[in-house]
N, C-alpha and C positions, 0 to 999 in steps of 0.2 A: 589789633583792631581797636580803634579807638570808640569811646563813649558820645552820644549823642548828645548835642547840648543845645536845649530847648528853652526858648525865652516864653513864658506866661504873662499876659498882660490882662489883668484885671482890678477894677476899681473893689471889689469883693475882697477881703479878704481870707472871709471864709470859703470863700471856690478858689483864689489863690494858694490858700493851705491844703485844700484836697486835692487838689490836682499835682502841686509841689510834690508832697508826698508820696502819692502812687506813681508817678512818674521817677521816683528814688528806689520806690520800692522794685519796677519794673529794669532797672539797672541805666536810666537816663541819668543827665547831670541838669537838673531845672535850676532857671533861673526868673525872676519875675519883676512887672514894673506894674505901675496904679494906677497907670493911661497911656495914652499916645504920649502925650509929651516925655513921660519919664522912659517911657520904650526908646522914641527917637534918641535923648539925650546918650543914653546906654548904647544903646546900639553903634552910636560915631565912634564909641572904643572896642568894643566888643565884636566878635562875631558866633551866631549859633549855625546850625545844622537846622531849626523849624523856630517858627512862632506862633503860638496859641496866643489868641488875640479876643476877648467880648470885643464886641459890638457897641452895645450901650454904655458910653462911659463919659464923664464931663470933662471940659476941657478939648480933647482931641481923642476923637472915638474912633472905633476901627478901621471905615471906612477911608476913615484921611488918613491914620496910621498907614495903611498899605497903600494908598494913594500916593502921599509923599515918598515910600521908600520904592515902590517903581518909576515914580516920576523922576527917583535921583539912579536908575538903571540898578537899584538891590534886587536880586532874584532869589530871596530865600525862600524859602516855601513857606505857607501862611495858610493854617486851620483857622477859622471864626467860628466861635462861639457868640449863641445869641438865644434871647428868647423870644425872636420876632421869626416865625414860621411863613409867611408870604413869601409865593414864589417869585415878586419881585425883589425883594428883602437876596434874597439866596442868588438871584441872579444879578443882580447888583453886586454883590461881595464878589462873584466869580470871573464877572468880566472886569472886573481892576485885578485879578492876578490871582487870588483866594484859588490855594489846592482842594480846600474842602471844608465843610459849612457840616456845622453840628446844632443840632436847638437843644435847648435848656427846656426842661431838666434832660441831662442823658445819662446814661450809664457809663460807670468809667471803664467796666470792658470794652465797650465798644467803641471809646472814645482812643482807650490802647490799641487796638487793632485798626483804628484809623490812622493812628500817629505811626505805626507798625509799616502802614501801606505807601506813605508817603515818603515814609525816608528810603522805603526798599527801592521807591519809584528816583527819588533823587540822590541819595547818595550813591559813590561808589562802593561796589560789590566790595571790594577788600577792605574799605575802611571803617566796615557795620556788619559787626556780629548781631544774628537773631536775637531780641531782645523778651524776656520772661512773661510768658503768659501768665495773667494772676488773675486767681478768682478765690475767693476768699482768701485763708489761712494756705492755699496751695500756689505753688508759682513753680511753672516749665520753663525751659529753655532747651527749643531745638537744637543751635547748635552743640551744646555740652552733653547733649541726651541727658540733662538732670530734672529732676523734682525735688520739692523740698515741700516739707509741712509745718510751719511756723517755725522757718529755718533749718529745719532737720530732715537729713537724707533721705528719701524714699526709693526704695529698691523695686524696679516694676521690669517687669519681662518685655522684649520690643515689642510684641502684640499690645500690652496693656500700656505702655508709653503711647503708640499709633492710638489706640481709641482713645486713651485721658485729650491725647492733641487734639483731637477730633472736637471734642468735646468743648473742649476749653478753648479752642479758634472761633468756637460758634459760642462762647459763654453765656445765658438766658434765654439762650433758642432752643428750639424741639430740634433736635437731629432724629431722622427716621430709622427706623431698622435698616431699611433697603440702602439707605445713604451709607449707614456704617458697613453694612455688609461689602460694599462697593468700595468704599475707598479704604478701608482696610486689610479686609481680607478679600479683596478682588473678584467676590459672588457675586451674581446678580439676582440670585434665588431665594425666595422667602422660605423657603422650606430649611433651608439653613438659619433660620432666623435665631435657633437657640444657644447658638453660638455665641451671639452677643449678649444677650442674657446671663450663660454661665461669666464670661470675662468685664462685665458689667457688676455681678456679685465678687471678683476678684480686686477689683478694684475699691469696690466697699469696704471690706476689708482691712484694706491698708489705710485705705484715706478718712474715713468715717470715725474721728477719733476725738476725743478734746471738745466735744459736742457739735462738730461739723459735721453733717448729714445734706450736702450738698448735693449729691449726686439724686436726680428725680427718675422716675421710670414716668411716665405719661402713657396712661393706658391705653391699647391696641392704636399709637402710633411709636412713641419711640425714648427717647433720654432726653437731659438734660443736665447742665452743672449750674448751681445759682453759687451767689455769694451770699450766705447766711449770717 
């Protein structure tokens, strides 16, 4: 299975470096340009699997970025990134072609799980293995059934792999009791609800180590994992 390889374009080079990085960390191949114009020049030699694009940028900004590469028939798939939140802002990027529109500031879980969505959405199935959920110091990988805790093995039982995923697919969101009882372990009854509780403290356990205490309980609704 081959590796994804994802062109970043931003005038930033501090969101160019974090996004680079977690994208390395996540098991991508990032690559990056400082505008439209250095995207375009790259790109007549190059080809990626997606392009993370701002918006705001001098010279030739997102918008004609992906304007020009449909106008010349390129169909690679294109996330913008921007800090202009108007719904014409977002509907303008998407009717020139834009798979999907993130605003600034985002989280880079969620920004992974949208780069997660689109390549599942466009590449072929054989050619993209599941790529690593990360949230802090921890990083999953469905197809391998592994975890790792600042690179190092973590041994977890299928139940506790099923609810870490859980968990970590939704990374700074409340997951409810009822949600994890359901798509876990396939209850629909809160009277079961201790279940997750005790395998919820198994998980602390293992992962709560090195001063990571990520895993939240959010009283009488349900969990959470932050990145600490």
């Amino acid at each position: 299975m081959s590796t994804a390889r994802i062109l970043v374009v931003d005038d930033e080079p501090g969101v160019r470096d974090m996004i680079c990085d977690t994208l390395r960390l996540s098991g991508y191949e990032p690559f990056e340009a400082t505008d439209g114009f250095a995207a375009l020049k790259w790109l007549r030699d190059n080809k990626v699997d997606l392009i993370i694009t701002d918006i705001n940028m001098p010279n030739l900004d997102g918008y004609e970025l992906l304007e020009r590469l449909r106008g010349n028939k390129d169909k690679t798939p294109a996330l913008m990134l921007t800090a202009r939140g108007e719904r014409a802002d977002v509907t303008r990027g998407l009717r020139l072609g834009a798979d999907d529109y993130v605003t600034k500031p985002f989280g880079l879980e969620e920004l992974m799980l949208r780069i997660a969505a689109i390549l599942r959405r466009t590449m072929p199935a054989d050619d993209i293995e599941a790529q690593d959920l990360v949230c802090g110091p921890i990083a999953l990988n469905e197809d391998r059934h592994t975890v790792t805790m600042n690179g190092k093995p973590v041994d977890l039982s299928p139940t506790e792999f099923k609810l870490l995923y859980e968990l970590m697919a939704r990374a700074g969101k409340v997951v409810t009791k009822a949600t994890l009882l359901d798509v876990v372990w396939g209850m629909a009854f809160a009277a079961n609800a201790t279940v997750v509780d005790t395998y919820i403290s198994y998980l602390r356990k293992k992962l709560h180590s090195e001063g990571f205490e990520g895993i939240k309980t959010v009283r009488g609704i349900g969990f959470q994992i932050v990145a600490e």
